[in-house]
DOROMAR-909953 format. One record per residue (C-alpha): x, y, z; residue number from 1; residue in one letter. Coordinates in steps of 0.2 Angstrom, whole numbers. Layout:
(rodo (X,Y,Z),NUM,a) ...
END
This chain:
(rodo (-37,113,715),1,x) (rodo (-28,128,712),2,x) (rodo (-9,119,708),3,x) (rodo (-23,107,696),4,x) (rodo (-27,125,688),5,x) (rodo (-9,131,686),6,x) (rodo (-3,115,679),7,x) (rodo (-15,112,665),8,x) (rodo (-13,132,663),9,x) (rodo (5,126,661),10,x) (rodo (2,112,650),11,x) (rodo (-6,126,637),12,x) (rodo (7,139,638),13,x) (rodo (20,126,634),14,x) (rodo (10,119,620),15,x) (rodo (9,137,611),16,x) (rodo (25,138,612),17,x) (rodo (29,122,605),18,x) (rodo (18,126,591),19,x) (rodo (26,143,588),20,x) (rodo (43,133,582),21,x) (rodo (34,120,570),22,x) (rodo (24,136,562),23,x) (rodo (39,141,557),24,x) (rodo (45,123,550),25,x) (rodo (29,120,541),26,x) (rodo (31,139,534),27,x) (rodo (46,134,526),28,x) (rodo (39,117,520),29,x) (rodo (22,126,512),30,x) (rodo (32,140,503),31,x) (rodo (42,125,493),32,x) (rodo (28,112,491),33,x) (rodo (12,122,488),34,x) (rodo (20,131,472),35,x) (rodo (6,142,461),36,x) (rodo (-6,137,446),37,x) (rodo (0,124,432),38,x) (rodo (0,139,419),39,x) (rodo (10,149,428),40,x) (rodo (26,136,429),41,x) (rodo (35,143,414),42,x) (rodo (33,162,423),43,x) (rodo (38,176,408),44,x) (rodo (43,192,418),45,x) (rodo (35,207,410),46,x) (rodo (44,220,417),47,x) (rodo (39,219,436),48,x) (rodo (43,202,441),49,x) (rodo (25,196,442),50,x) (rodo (21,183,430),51,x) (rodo (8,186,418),52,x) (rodo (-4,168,418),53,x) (rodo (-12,176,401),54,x) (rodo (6,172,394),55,x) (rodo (12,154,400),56,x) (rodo (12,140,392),57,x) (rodo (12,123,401),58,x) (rodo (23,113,390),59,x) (rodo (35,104,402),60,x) (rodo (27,94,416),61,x) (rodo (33,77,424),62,x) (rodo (45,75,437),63,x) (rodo (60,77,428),64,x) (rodo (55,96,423),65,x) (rodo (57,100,439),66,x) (rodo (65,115,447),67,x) (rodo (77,116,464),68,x) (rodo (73,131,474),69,x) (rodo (81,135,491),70,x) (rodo (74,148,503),71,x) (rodo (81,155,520),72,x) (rodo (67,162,531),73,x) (rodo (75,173,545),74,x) (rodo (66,176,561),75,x) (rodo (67,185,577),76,x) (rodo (56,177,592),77,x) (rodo (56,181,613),78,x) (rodo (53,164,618),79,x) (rodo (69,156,607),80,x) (rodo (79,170,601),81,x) (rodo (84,174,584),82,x) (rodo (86,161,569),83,x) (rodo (83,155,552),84,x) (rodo (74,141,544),85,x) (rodo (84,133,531),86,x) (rodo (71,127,517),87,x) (rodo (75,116,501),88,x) (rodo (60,110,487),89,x) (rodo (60,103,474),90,x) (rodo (45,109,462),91,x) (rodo (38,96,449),92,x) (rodo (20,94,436),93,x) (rodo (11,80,432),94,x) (rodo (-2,82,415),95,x) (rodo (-15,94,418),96,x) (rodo (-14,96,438),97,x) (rodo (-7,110,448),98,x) (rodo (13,110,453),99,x) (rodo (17,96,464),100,x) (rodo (33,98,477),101,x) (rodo (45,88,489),102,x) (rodo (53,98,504),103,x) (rodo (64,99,518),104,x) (rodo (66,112,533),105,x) (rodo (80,115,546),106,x) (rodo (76,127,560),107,x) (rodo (90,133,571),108,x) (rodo (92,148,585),109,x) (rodo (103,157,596),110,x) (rodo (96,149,610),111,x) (rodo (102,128,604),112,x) (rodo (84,124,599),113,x) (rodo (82,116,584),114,x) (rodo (69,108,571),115,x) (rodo (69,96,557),116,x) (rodo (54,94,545),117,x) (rodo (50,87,529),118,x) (rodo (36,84,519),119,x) (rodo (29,82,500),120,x) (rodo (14,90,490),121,x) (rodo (7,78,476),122,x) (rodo (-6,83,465),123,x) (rodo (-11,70,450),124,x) (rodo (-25,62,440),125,x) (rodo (-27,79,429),126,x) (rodo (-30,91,443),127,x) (rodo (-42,78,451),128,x) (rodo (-32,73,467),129,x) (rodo (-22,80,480),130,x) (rodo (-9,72,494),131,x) (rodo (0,80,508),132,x) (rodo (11,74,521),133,x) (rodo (24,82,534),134,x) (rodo (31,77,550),135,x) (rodo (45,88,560),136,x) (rodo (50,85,578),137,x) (rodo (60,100,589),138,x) (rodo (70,99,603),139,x) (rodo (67,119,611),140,x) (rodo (74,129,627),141,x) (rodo (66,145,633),142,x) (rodo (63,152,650),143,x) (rodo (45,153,655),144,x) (rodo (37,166,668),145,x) (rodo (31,160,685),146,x) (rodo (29,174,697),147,x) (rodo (36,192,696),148,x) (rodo (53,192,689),149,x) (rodo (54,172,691),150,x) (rodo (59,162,676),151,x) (rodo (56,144,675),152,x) (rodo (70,137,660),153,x) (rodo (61,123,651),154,x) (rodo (67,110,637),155,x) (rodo (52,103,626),156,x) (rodo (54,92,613),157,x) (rodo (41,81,603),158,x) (rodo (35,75,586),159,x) (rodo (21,82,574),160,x) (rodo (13,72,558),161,x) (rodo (-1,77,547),162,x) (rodo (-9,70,533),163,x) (rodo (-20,77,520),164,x) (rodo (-28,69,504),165,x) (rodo (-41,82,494),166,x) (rodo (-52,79,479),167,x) (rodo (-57,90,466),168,x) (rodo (-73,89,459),169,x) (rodo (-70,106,448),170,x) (rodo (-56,117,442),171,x) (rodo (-58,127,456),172,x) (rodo (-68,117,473),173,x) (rodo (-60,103,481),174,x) (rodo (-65,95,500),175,x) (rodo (-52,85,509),176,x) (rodo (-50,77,524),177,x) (rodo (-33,80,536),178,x) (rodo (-27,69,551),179,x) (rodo (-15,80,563),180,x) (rodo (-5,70,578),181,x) (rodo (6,77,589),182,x) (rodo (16,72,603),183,x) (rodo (28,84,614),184,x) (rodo (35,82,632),185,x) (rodo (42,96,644),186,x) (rodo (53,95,657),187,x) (rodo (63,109,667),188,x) (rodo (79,111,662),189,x) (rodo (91,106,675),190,x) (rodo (107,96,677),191,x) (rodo (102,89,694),192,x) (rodo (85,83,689),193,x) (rodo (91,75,673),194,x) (rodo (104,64,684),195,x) (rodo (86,56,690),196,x) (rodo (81,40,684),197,x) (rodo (66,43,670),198,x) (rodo (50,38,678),199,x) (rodo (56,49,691),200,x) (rodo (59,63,681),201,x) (rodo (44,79,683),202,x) (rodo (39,79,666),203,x) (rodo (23,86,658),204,x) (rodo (16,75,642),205,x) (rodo (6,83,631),206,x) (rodo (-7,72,615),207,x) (rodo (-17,79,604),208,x) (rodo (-27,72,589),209,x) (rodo (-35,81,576),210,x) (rodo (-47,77,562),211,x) (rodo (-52,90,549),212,x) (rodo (-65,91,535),213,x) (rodo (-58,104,523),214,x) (rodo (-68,113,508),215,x) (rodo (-60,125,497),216,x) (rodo (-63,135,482),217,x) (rodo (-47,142,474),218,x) (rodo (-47,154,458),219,x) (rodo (-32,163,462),220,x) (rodo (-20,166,447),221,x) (rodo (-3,161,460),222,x) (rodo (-1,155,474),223,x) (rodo (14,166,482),224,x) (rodo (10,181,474),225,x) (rodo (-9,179,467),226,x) (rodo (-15,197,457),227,x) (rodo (-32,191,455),228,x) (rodo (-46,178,460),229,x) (rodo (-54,173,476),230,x) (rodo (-53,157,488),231,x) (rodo (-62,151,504),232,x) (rodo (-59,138,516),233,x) (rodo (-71,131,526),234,x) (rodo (-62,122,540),235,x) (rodo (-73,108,555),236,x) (rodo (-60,100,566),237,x) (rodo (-65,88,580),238,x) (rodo (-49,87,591),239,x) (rodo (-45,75,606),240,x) (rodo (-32,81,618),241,x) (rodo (-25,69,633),242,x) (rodo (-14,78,647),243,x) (rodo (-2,66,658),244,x) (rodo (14,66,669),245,x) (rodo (29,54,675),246,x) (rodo (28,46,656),247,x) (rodo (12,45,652),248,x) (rodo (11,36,670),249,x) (rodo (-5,47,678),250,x) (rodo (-16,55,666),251,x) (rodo (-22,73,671),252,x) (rodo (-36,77,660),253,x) (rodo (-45,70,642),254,x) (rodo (-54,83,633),255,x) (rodo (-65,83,616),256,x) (rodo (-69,99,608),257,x) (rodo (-75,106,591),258,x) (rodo (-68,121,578),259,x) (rodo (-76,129,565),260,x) (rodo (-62,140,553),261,x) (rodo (-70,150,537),262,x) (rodo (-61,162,527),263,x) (rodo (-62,172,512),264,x) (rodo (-49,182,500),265,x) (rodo (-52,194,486),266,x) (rodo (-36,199,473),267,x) (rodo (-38,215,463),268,x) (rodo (-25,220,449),269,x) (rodo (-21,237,447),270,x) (rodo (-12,247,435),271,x) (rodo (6,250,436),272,x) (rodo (9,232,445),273,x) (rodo (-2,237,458),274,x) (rodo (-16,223,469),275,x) (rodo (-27,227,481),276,x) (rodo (-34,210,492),277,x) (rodo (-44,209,507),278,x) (rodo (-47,192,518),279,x) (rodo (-59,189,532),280,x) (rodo (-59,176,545),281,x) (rodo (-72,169,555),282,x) (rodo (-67,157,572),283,x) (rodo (-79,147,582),284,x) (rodo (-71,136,596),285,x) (rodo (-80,127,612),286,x) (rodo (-76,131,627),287,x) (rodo (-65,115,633),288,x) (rodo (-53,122,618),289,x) (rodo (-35,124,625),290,x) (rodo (-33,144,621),291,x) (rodo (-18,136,611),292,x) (rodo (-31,132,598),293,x) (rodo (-45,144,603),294,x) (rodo (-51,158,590),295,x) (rodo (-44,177,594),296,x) (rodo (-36,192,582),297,x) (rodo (-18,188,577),298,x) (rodo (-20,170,584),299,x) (rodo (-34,159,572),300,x) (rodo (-34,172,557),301,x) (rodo (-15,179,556),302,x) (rodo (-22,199,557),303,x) (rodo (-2,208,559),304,x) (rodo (-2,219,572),305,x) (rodo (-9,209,585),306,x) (rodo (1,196,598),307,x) (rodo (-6,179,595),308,x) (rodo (-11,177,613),309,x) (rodo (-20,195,617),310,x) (rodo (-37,191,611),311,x) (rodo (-42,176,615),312,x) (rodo (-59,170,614),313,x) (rodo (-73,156,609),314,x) (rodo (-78,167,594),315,x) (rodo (-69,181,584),316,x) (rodo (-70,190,566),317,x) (rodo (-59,198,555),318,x) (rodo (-58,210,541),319,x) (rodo (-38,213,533),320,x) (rodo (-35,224,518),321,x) (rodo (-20,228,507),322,x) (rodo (-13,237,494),323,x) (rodo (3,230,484),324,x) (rodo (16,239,472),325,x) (rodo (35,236,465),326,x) (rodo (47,249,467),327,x) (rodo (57,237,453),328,x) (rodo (59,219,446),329,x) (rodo (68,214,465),330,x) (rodo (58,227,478),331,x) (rodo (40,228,482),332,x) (rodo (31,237,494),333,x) (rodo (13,234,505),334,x) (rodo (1,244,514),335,x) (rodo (-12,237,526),336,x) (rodo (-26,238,539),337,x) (rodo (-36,229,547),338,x) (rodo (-45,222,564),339,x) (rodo (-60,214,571),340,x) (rodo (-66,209,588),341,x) (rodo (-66,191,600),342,x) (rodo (-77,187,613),343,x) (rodo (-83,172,622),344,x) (rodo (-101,173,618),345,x) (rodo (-106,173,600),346,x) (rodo (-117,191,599),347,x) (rodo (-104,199,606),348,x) (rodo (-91,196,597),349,x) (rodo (-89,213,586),350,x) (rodo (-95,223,602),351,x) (rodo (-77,229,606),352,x) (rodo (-69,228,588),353,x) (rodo (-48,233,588),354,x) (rodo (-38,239,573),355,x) (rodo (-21,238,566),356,x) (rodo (-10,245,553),357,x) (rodo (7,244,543),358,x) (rodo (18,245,531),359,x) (rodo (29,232,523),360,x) (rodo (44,228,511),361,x) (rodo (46,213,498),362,x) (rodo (61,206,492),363,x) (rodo (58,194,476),364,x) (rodo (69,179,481),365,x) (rodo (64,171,466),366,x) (rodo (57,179,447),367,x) (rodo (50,161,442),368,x) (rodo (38,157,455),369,x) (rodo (35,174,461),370,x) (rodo (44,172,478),371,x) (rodo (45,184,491),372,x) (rodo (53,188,507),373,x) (rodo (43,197,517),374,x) (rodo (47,211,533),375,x) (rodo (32,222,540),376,x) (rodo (30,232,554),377,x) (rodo (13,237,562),378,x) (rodo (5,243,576),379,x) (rodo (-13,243,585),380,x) (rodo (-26,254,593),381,x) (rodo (-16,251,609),382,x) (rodo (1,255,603),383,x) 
END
């Protein structure tokens, strides 16, 4: 019983993991696909680099209007090193709907792991529908802890696909449905166990299905660098996960479970260039959740200052704030707190609430859209 325990304890760690590297993949992919409001495509600067939707016109929309934008996104990560992810999109309107966009990502790190993910945004029928699609698969090396000081060195590669379609049924609330599949196998990373033949070969296979039923109401004025509105998700996802060995040859476990994810976001402008914006998070997971896609700060609600796999929990809620400025058209500068609590049981959840705060720097990447590279640093309650 107690190897069963450390091997599905296993099977999660390296699941997170795997996870971790696609976040970064499908970061890169939404930046170029999920470009801002149709009225803000022709972006006029007026003097800070922000564009001003109350001064756009939406006068060239089809494909051929479109604009290339590339984006490096640097990273720094324990588990594979440091690295970039190499973005290219290629950001489009059709009549009356929001901007539409076609992408490409290419994650590479110190370490020899690698990823390659693609994927396109459509939005058509005058605002009315929506279609998203990406895939990546990653081929990763990273040491994993055992016991004490031990390090086990792991290779894990797989494949991710989702698929999205949304309808709008006003200017601002759509619902949509999303199908998520994924696929990874691990293995230790040996030259001696790789000379066996396949079946033989002490691998760990990991499935998992999801489907989501997304609503979401949207008023913000832009999408990378909104200055006012509001938008809330409401997220239900009813996910199936199977857990097998020697090539899917001896199945380990089957497991159903259901999420609920609910958010909310305000933007304020200010004078001088200046937003304040607040989002709050809600996370309820059952208990046969993997705690790879449980609920807990920094891990279901992206609260900085908290390591993704601190706080676990069935439930947890969040509260982040944060106040914007530009030191000029190029730099820009945050400010931010924010915390909440997770717990297993749902009345308890706020009994031990945590806090965090930082600081951070923007760098526009690019005046049109609005585009910034961001680099924070913050700390919690514990240090």
């Amino acid at each position: 019983m107690k190897c069963a325990k450390r091997l599905f304890s296993l099977c999660h760690s390296l699941h997170q993991q795997y996870l971790y590297l696609i976040y970064w993949m499908g970061f890169a992919f939404l930046c170029l696909s999920h470009p801002m409001p149709a009225q803000a495509q022709q972006a006029i600067n007026n003097g800070t680099g922000i564009a001003n939707p109350k001064t756009l016109v939406d006068s060239e929309v089809g494909f051929k209007f479109g604009s290339v934008i590339v984006a490096p996104i640097p990273f720094s990560s324990p588990l594979i090193g440091s690295g970039v992810t190499l973005g290219a999109g290629y950001l489009f309107s059709f009549p009356d709907s929001k901007p539409s966009g076609i992408g490409i990502a290419k994650l590479q790190s110190s370490n020899g792991s690698t990823g390659l993910g693609g994927g396109a945004s459509i939005n058509f029928g005058k605002g009315t529908w929506s279609l998203s699609a990406f895939a990546a698969q990653a081929d990763v090396f990273y040491d994993l802890p055992v016991f004490g000081d031990l390090d086990l060195p792991l290779n894990q590669d797989g494949e991710l696909a989702s698929f999205t379609v949304r309808r709008a049924v006003s200017e601002n609330l759509s619902f949509g449905v999303q199908l998520s599949y994924l696929d990874t196998e691990v293995r230790i990373d040996s030259d001696f166990l790789s000379l066996l033949p396949p079946a033989l070969q002490p691998d760990l296979d990991i499935t998992l299905g999801k489907l989501n039923f997304l609503i979401e109401y949207d008023s913000r004025d832009n999408t990378f660098y909104p200055t006012q509105g509001y938008r809330a998700d409401l997220d239900l996802s009813y996910n199936r996960e199977i857990d097998s060995v020697f090539g899917d040859k001896f199945e380990l476990a089957t497991k159903s479970y259901l999420k609920l994810l609910a958010s909310g976001s305000i933007y304020h402008e200010l004078p001088n260039a200046s937003v304040i914006a607040a989002r709050g998070v809600f996370c309820a997971a059952e208990e046969d959740a993997p705690f790879f896609d449980t609920c807990g700060l920094g891990l279901a609600d992206g609260v900085r200052g908290f390591p993704a796999l601190s706080y676990l929990g069935n439930f947890s809620a969040s509260l982040q704030a944060e106040f914007r400025g530009r030191f000029n058209e190029r730099l820009g500068y945050v400010a931010f707190i924010g915390g909440g609590g997770t717990n297993d049981e749902f009345g308890d959840v706020l009994s031990n609430i945590s806090v965090a705060g930082g600081v951070g720097l923007r760098v526009r990447l690019y005046k049109k859209f609005a585009l910034d590279y961001a680099v924070d640093y913050a700390l919690n309650d514990e240090g």
